[in-house]
C-alpha positions in Angstrom: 19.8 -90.1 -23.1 22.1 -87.4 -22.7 23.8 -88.0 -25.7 20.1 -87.6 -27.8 19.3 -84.7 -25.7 22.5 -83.2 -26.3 22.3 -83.7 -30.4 18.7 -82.6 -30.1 20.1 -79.0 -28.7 22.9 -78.6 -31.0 20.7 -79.0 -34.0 18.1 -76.9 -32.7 21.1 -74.0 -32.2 22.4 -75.0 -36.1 19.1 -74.4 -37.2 18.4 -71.3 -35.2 21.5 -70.1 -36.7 22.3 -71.5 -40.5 18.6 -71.1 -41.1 18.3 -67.7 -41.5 21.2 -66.8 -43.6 20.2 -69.5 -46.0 16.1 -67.8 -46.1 17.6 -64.4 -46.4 17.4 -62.3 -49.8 20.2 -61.6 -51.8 19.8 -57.6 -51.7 22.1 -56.7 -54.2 20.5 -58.8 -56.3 16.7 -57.3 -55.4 18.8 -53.2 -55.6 19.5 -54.6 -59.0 15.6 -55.4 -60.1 14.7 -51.9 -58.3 17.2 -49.6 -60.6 16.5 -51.9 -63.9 12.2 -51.4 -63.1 12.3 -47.4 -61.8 15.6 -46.7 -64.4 14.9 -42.9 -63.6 17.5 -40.9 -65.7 17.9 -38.1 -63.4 20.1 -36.1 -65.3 17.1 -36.3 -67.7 15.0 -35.1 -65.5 16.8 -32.0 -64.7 17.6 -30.7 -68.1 13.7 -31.2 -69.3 12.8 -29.1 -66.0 15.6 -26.3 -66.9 14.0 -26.0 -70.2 10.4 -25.1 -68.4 11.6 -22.5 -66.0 14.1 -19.4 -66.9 15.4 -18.9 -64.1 17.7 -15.9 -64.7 14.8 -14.6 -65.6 12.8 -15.0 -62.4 15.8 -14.2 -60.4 15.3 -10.9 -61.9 11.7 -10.4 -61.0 12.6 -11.0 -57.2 15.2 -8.8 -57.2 12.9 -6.1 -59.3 9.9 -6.1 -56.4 12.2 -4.9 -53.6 14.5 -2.2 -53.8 16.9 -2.6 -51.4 18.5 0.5 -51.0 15.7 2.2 -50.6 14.5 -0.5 -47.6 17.8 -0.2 -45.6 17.3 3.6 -46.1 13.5 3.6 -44.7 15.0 1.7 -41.9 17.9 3.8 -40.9 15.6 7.0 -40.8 13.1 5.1 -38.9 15.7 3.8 -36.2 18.1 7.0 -36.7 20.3 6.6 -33.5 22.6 8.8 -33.1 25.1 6.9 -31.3 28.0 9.7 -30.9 25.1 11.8 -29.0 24.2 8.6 -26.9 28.3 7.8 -26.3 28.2 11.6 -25.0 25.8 11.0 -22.3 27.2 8.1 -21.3 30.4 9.7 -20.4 28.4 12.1 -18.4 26.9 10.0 -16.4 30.4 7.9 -14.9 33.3 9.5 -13.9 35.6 6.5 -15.5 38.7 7.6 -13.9 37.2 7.5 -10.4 36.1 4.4 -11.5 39.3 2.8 -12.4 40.6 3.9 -9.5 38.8 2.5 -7.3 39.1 -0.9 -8.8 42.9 -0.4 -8.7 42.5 0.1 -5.2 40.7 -3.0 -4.4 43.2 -5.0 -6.5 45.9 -3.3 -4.8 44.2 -4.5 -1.5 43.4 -8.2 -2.5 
């Protein structure tokens, strides 16, 4: 009784296990069929969709609505921060070798 029950479980693993490599599709085979149906020539493709669109040509347009210059001019008059002036100020307001003194000081004292 052992013995059957036993065989009975070791089959039932086999199967479990052989079983579904035997069922299971050969992909290569079924990647194969895909390409060979779709059999999309890309390269094709690309050259037939160059020939509709001139694209140097419509670079050109772009660039042609927006002058640049002229932008990054309107927007440096607009911001026109005159950062010397504002360094200037700065300095007024902190007396930087007090400062660093102090600091030395406290390192001194650490």
């Amino acid at each position: 009784m052992k013995r059957t029950a036993l065989f009975m479980l070791t089959t039932a693993i086999a199967a479990t296990i052989i079983a579904p490599a035997l069922a299971a599709p050969n992909f290569r085979h079924l990647r194969e069929a895909n390409l060979e149906k779709s059999a999309v020539d890309f390269e094709q493709l690309r050259e037939e969709n160059r020939d509709k669109v001139d694209f140097r040509k419509l670079r050109e347009e772009r660039l042609n609505k927006v002058d640049f210059r002229q932008l990054r001019e309107a927007n440096l008059e607009k911001s026109a921060v005159d950062f010397e002036q504002l360094r200037e100020e700065n300095r007024d307001k902190v007396d930087f070798r007090k400062l660093r003194e102090e600091r030395l000081n406290k390192a001194d004292l650490a």
